[in-house]
C-alpha positions in Angstrom: 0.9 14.0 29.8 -0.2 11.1 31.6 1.7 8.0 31.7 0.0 5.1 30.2 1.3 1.6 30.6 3.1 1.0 27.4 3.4 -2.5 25.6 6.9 -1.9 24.1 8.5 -5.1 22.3 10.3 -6.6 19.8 8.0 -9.2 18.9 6.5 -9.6 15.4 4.4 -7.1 13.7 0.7 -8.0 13.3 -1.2 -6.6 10.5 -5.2 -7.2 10.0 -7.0 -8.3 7.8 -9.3 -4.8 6.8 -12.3 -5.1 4.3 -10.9 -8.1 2.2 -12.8 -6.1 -0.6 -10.2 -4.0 -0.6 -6.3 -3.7 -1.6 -5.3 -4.7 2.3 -4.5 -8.3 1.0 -2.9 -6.7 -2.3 -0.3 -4.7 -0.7 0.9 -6.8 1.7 1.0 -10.3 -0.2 3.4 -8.0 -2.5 5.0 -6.3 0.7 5.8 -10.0 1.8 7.0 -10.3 -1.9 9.5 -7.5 -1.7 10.4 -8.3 2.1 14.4 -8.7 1.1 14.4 -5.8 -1.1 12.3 -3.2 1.6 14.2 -5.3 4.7 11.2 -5.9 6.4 10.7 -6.5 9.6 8.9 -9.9 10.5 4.9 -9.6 10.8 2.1 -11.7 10.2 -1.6 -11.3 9.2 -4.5 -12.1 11.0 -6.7 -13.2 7.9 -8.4 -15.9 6.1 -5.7 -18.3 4.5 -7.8 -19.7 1.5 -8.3 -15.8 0.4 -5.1 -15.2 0.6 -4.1 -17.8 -1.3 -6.5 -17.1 -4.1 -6.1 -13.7 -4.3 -1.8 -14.4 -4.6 -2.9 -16.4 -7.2 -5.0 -13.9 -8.8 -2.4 -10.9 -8.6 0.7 -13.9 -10.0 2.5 -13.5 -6.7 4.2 -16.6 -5.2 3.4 -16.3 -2.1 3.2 -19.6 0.0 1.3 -19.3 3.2 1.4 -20.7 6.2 -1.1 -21.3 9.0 0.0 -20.3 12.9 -1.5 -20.1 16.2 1.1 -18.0 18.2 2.6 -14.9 17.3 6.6 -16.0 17.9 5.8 -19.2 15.4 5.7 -15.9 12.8 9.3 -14.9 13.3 11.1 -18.8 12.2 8.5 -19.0 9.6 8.4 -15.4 7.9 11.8 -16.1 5.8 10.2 -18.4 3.5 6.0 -17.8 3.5 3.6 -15.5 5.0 2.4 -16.2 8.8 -0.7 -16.3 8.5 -3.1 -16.3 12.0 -6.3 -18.0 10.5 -10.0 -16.6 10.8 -13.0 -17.5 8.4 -14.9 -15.4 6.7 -18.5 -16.0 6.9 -19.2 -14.8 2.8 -16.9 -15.8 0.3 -14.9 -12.4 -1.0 -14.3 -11.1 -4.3 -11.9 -8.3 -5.0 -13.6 -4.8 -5.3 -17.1 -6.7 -3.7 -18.1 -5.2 -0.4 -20.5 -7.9 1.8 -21.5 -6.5 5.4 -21.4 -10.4 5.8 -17.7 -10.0 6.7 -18.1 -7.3 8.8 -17.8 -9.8 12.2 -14.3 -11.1 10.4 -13.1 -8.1 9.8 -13.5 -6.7 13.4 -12.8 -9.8 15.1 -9.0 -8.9 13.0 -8.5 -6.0 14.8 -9.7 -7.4 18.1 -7.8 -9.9 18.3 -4.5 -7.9 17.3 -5.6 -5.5 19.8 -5.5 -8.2 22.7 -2.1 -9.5 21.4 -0.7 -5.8 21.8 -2.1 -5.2 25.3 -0.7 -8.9 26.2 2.7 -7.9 25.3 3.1 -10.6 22.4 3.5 -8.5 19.2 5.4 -5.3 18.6 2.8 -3.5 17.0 -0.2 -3.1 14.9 -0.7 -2.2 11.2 -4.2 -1.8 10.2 -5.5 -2.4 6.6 -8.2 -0.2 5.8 -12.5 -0.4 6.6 -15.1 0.6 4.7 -16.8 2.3 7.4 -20.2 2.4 6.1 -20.0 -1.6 5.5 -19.3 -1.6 8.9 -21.5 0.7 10.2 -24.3 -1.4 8.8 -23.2 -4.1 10.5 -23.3 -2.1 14.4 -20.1 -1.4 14.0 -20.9 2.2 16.4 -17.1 3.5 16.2 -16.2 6.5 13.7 -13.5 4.3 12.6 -10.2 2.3 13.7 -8.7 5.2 16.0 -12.2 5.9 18.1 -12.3 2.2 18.5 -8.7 2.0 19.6 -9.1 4.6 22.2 -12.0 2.8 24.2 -10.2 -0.6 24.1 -7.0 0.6 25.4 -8.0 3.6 27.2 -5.5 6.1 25.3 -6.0 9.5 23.5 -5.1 9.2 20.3 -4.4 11.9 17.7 -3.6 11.6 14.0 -0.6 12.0 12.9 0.5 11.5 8.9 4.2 11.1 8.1 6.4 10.6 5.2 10.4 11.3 5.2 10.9 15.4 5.9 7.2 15.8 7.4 5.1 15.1 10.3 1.7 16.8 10.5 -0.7 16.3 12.9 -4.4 18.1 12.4 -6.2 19.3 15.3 -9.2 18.4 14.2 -10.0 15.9 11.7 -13.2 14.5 10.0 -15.3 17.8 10.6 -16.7 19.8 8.0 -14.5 22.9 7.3 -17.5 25.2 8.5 -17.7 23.5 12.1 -14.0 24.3 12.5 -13.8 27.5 14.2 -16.2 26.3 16.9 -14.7 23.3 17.4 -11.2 25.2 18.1 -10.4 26.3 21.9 -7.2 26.5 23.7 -7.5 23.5 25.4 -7.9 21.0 22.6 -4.4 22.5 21.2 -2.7 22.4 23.9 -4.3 19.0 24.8 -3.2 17.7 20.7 0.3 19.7 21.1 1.5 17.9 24.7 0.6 14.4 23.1 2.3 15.5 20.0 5.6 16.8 22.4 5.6 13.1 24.4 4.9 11.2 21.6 8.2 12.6 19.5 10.4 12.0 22.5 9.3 8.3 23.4 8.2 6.9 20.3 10.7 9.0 17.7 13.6 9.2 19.6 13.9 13.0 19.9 15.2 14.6 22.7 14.3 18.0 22.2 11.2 18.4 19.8 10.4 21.3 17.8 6.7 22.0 16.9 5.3 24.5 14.5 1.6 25.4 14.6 0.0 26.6 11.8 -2.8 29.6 11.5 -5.9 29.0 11.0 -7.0 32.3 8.7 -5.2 33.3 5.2 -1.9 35.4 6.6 -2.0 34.4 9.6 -5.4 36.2 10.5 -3.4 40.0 9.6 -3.6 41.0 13.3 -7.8 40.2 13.4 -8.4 41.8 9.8 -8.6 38.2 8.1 -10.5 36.4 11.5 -9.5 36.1 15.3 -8.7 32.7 16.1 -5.3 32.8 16.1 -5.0 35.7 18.5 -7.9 34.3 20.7 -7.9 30.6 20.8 -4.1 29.8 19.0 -2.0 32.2 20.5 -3.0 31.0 24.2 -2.6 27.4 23.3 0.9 28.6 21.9 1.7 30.4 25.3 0.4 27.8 27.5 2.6 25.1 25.6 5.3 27.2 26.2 5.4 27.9 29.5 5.0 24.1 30.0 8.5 24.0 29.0 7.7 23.2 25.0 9.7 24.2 22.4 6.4 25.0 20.3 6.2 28.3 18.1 3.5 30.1 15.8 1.0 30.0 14.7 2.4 30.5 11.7 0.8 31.2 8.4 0.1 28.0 6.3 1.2 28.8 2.8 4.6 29.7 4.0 4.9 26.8 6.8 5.7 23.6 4.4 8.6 24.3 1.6 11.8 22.4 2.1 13.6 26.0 4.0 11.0 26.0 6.7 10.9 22.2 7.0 14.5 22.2 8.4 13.1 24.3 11.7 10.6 21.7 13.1 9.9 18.0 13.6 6.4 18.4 13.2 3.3 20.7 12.6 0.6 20.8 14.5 -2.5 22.3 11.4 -6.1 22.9 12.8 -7.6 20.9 10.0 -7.7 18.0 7.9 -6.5 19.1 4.6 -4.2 21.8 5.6 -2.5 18.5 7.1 -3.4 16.1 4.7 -2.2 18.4 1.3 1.3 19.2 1.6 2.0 15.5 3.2 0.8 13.6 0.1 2.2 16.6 -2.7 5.5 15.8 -1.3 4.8 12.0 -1.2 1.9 10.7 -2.5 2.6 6.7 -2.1 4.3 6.5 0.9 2.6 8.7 3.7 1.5 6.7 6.8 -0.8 7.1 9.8 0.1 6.0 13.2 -1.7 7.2 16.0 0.0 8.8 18.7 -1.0 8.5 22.8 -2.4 4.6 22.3 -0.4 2.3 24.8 0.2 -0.1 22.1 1.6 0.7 18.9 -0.3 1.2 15.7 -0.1 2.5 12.0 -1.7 2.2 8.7 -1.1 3.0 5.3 -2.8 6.5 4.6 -5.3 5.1 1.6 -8.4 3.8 1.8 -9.7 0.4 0.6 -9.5 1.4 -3.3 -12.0 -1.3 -4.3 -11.9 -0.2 -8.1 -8.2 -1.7 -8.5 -8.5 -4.6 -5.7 -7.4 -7.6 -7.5 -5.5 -6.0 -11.0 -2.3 -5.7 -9.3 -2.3 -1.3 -9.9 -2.6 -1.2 -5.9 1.3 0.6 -4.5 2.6 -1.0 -2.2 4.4 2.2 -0.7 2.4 2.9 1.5 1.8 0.0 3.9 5.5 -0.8 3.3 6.5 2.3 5.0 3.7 1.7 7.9 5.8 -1.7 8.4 8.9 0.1 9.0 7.3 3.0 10.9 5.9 0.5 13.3 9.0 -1.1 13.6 10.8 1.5 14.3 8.5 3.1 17.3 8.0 -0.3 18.5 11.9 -0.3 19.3 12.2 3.2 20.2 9.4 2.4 22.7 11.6 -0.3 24.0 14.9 1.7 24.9 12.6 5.0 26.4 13.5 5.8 29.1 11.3 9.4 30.3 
């Protein structure tokens, strides 16, 4: 694929703010909490201190924070309270309370970790989650963080959801399940798959990926009885990959593609849709799947959940979650640092 110039760091780890109606400010005043235990990395939010504070208060965490205005400050200070890079919100927020008044805040988060990334001062980005529509009300005219990420850095992202034994990454994503035929052709696999290939070389540290692609039909398609896509549009995406040089194989029948045997012959799946992704990921781990979007030139994950306004506040929101985006982002961060292509 196409080189992009990478921001590749050790720096701290910059997390935003998301819809402060949602658990974002939950799970990481507790991930701070738990930093010794989960040997965290150093990061810092990008967030308004007073809520913060009052919501740390609210869940009974002692959490002290502390106000900064560069990212390095984050590193000295992250031992003994949470960095915190100030913003004000424009509403006061309540837990589990959406306000399209904070919609400005919240992107203004994001933006501003985006331009730290593509300055070289932070190692990566972990993004809390949006409520789109609050957002969308606001002229917010992205589908979400990804979209928005690929016009301000100029990268083609994909999707892809991990958790320890598993990587998936879906073809296509947010579509419903009718429009997914059409929307498959050869040349947005193979497009997906050579990202996918790069990606597990630079930013996972392996030399020699293996990539499994799933069916689209039940069985497989049974040689055109069951529907054709695999032998017209899969197949060729298969080949082409192939003869690029990539050690990519299939497709492969779904309901036989994700028990623990046929795990051990791949480092990732490449699914043509959402769920066939998203379903085995979170039945083998639920809490602690994350997101990070491959073929950005900056770094970025997220916790897969989304803002889970009904518990905001009570303390029920797991942690699991963004604590393994931390260490995910960490972790490509450095292995971003030592590629060598």
């Amino acid at each position: 694929m196409p080189s992009l110039a990478l921001t590749a760091n050790t720096g701290p780890l910059a997390v935003t703010m998301g819809d402060p109606a949602g658990i974002g400010g939950d799970v990481t005043l507790t991930a701070w909490a738990q930093r010794h235990a989960a040997n965290l990395s150093p990061f810092f939010m990008i967030d308004d201190p007073e809520r913060l504070a009052a919501l740390a208060k609210m869940l009974g965490l002692s959490v002290p924070i502390v106000e900064i205005k560069t990212p390095n400050q984050a590193v000295s200070l992250f031992e003994n309270a949470l960095p915190v890079m100030p913003l004000t919100l424009k509403k006061k927020s309540r837990p589990g309370v959406l306000d399209a008044g904070n919609a400005a805040s919240v992107m203004l988060s994001l933006s501003r970790a985006v331009a730290l990334a593509q300055m070289g001062e932070i190692a990566a980005i972990i993004t809390n989650p949006i409520h789109k529509q609050t957002l969308y009300e606001s002229g917010f005219e992205h589908p979400g963080h990804t979209e928005y990420l690929a016009v301000e850095t100029g990268g083609t992202p994909i999707m892809m959801l991990s958790c320890p034994g598993l990587r998936v990454v879906p073809v296509t994503i947010h579509v419903p399940l009718r429009e997914v035929s059409a929307m498959l052709n050869p040349e947005l696999i193979v497009s997906r798959g050579t990202i996918l290939v790069h990606a597990l070389k630079q930013d996972f540290g392996i030399g020699h990926p293996r990539v499994a692609v799933a069916a689209l039909n039940p069985h497989g398609g049974e040689s055109g009885a069951l529907g054709s896509e695999e032998i017209d549009v899969i197949a060729p995406a298969v080949a082409h990959l192939q003869a690029s040089g990539h050690d990519v194989t299939g497709p492969f029948p779904a309901d036989t593609l994700f028990h623990a045997e046929a795990r051990v012959h791949y480092d990732a799946v490449l699914t043509m849709y959402h769920d066939q992704a998203l379903i085995p990921l979170k039945t083998i781990d639920f809490h602690n799947g994350v997101n990070t979007t491959l073929g950005l030139p900056i770094v970025r994950t997220s916790p897969d959940h989304g803002t889970a306004c009904d518990i905001a506040g009570s303390g029920k929101a797991h942690p699991g979650s963004f604590i393994a985006a931390l260490r995910q982002a960490a972790f490509v961060a450095a292995q971003r640092a030592s590629f060598n292509d």
